[in-house]
N, C-alpha and C positions, 0 to 999 in steps of 0.2 A: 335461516333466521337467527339472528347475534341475540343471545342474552348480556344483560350487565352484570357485572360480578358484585356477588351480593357484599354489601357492606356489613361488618359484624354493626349489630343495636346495641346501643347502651342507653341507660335511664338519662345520662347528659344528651346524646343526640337526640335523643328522644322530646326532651323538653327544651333543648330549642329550635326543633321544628314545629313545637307546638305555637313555643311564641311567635314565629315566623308566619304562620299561618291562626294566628289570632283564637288558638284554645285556651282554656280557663287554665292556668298554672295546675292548679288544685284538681284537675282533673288526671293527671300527667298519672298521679304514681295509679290510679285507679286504671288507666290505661296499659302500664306497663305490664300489673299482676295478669291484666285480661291474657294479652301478649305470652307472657311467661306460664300463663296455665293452658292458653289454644297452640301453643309450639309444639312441635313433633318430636317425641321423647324412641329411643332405641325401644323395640319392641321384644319382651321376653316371650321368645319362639325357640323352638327346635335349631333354626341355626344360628341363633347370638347364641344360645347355650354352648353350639359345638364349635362355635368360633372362640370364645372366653375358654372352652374349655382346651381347647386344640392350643391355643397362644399359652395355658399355664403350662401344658406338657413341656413343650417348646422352654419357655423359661426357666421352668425347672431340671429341664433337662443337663442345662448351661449353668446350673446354678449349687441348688441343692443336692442333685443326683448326681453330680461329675463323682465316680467311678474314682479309686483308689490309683487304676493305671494313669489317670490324668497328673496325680502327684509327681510319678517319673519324668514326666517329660519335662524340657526347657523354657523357660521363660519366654523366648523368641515365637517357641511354638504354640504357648499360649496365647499372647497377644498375636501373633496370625492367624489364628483359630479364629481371636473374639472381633478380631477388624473384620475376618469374610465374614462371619455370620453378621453382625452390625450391617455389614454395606450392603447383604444380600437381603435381609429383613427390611432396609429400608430403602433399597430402589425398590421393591416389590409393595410396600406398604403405600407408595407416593404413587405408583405407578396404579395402582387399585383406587386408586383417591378418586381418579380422575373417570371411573367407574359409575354407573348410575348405584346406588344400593351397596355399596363396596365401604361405606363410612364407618363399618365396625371391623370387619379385619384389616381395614388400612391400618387405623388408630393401635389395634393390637402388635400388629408387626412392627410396626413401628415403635410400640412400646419395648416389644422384645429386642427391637436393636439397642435400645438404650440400657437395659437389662443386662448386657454384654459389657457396658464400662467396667463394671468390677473386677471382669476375670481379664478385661485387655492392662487395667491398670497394673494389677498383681503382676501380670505379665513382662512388663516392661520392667516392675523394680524387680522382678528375679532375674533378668537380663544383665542391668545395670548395676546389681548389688544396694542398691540405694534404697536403703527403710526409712520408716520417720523415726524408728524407732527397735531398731534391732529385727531379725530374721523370727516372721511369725509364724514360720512352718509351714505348714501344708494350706490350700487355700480352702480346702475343706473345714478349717479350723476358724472363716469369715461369718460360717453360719451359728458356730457356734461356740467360740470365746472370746471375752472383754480383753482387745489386747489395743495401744495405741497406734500399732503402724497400721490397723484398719484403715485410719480416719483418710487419705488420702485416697481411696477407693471409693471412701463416703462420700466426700468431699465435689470428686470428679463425677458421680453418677448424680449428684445434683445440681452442678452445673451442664453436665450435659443434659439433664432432664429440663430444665429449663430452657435452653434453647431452642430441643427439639419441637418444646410447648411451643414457644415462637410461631412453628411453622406450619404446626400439625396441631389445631385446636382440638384435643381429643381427651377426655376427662379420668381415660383410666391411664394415663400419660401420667399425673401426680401420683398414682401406687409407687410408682419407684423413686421419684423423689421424696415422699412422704418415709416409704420406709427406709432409706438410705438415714435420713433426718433421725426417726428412732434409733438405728443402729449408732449413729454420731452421738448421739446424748449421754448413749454409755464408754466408746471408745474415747471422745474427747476428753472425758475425765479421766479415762486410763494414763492417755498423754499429757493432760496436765497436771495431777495430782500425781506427787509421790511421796510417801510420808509411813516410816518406822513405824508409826502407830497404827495399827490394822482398821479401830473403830474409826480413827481420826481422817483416814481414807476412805472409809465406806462412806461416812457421814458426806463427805467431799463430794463422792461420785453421785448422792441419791441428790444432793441439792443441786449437782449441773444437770444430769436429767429430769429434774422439774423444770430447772429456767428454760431448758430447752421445748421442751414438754410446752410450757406456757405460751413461746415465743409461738412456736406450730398454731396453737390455737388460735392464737390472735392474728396469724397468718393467714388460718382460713376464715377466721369472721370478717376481713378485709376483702379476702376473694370472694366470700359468699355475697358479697355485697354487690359486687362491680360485675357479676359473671349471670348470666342467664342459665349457664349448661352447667352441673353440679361440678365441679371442679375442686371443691371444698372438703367431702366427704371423707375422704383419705386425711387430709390434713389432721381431719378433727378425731377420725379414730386414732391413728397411730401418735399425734400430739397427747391423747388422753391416753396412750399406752406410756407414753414416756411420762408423761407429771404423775400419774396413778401408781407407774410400776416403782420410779424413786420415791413416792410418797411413803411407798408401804414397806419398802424396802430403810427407810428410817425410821418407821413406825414400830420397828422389832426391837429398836433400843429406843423408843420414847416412853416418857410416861402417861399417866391419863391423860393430864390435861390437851397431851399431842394428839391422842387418840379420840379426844371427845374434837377440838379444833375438825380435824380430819375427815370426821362425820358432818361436820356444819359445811365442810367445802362439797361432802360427796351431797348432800342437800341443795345446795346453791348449781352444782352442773344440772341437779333434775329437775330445779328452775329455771334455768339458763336454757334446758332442753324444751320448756313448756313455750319461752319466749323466742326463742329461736328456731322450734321447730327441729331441731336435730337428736334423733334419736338415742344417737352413739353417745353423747351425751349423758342420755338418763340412764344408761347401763353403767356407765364407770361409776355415777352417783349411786345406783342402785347395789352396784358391788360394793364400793366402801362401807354403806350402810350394813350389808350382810357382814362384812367382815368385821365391822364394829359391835355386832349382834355375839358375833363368832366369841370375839375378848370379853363381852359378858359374859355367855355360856361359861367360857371358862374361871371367870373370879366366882362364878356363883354355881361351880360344877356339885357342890353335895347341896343344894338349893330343892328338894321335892316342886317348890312352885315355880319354879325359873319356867320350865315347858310347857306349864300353861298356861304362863303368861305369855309367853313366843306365841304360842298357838292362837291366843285371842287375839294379840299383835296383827299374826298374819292373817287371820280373818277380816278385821279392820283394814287392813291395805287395800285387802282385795273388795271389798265393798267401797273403798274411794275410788281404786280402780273404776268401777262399775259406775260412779257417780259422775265422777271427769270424763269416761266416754259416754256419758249421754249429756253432759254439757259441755264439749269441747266447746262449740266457737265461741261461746259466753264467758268460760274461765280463760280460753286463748287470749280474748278481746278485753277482758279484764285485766289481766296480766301484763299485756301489751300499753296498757293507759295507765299503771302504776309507774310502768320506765321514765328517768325524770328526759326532759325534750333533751338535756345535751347528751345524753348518750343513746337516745332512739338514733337519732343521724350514724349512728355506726350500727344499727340494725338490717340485716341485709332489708331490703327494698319490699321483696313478697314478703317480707314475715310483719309488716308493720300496719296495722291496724288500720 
């Protein structure tokens, strides 16, 4: 017996099969959340655990943990390393697909082939001699220093991560474009700022990784929108790692007024997070607000009453805490009908009232 191949759903096919077959418009988005909340989500069991967890070994294996004797070898030899591992991760991940119950280690292997672009790129410019930006040493130096000739590593593991999305709709498929994107925010400004003045460059690199930072986010309030399977999650933590991590990193030569600003944006994500539904969200909000606590303590460090006023502070938090989860969908549904109508339409889909 032939099945038909399932057609991905979206909220537009969606509503015009509805007019097609004569349902109320207005019924459409109350149709789709049904849809988007009765769909079968990956189950946290014993073996997605040792799947996710077998795939980071793997990953990190090829990534973080390359071994000091790796530095020796040739460029040639690296990019032939990282193409077999690449092609063997992903005939085996494609070829699992086709598997009944196989949709979480396929998506994983297949993440890890694309996880392989950095060390096959490296590979080739130590082959060819060719930097973007002079010889950055050892490749073990990708995880951890701000250097320009990164970005062309960056660059290639998220257009290949994009493709491979193409073909393989698999949600933990954006971790590696997502974070390739963070690592750009700080290397692009390595390669495009250069300037004798030390502050004059820092200041440079914490305002590209905001812009970038930004762009991510706004990347995944877009995907959140159009996408039924969480494909967004990634964007919005490592985007909030990039605007958060340059914020604060200009934060150490601003003055108050930057620092009080700073606190109203870390405010506004843990609104953004009430209205939006995204967690990750209200953590970056909730950090700035602590660290903004952090530069009182210290202007008011010989202060006797500073810590008990913190103290009553943090009791009141936690009593609104306590108040917002026994009126979630009232303060959600509130929140939701404050947004003025032209920008609910960029509100993903489930999260709108």
């Amino acid at each position: 017996m032939s099945t038909r191949s399932q057609l991905p759903l979206t909220p537009e096919l969606l509503a015009k099969a509805a007019e097609k077959v004569g349902i109320d418009p207005q019924l459409v988005p109350q149709i789709w959340n049904e849809l988007d909340a009765s769909a079968p989500r990956p189950k946290f069991n014993v073996s997605n655990v040792a799947f996710y967890f077998g795939a980071m070994i793997i990953i990190s294996a090829m990534t973080w943990f390359l071994t000091s004797a790796w530095d020796s070898t040739g460029g040639l030899f690296k990019l032939g390393t990282a193409l077999v591992y690449a092609a063997a991760f992903a005939v085996a991940g494609f070829w699992l697909r086709e598997r009944p119950g196989m949709r979480v280690p396929s998506g994983l292997l297949v993440t890890a082939a694309v996880c392989m672009t950095p060390l096959a790129v490296f590979g080739l410019e130590s082959a060819t001699h060719f930097w973007a930006q002079g010889d950055p040493g050892k490749y073990s130096g990708f995880y951890e220093w701000i250097k320009g000739s990164w970005v062309p590593l960056e660059v290639a593991t998220i257009v290949v991560g994009l493709v491979t999305i193409r073909f393989e709709r698999f949600p933990f498929l954006v971790a590696p474009i997502a974070f390739a994107s963070w690592y750009l925010s700080m290397d692009l400004a390595a390669y495009a700022i250069h300037s004798t003045d030390w502050q004059a460059e820092w200041d440079g690199r914490s305002i590209v990784s905001m812009i970038v930072g930004l762009v991510t986010i706004v990347a995944a309030l877009f995907i959140d929108r159009f996408t039924r399977e969480d494909y967004a999650f990634w964007l919005y933590f490592f985007g909030s790692m990039s605007f958060w991590g340059g914020l604060w990193a200009r934060g150490e030569s601003s003055g108050e007024p930057a620092q009080f600003a700073a606190l109203v944006i870390g405010l506004a994500f843990v609104a953004a997070s009430i209205i939006l539904g995204r967690r990750v969200l209200a953590v970056f909000g909730c950090l700035e607000c602590f660290s903004y606590l952090g530069h009182l303590a210290w202007d008011f460090r010989d202060s006797l009453s500073f810590p008990v006023v913190l103290t009553v502070v943090g009791l009141g938090v936690i009593a609104l805490g306590v108040w917002y989860q026994k009126n979630l969908p009232r303060i959600e549904a509130a929140a939701g009908a404050l947004v003025p109508e032209g920008v609910r339409k960029f509100i993903p889909r489930s999260r709108v009232a």
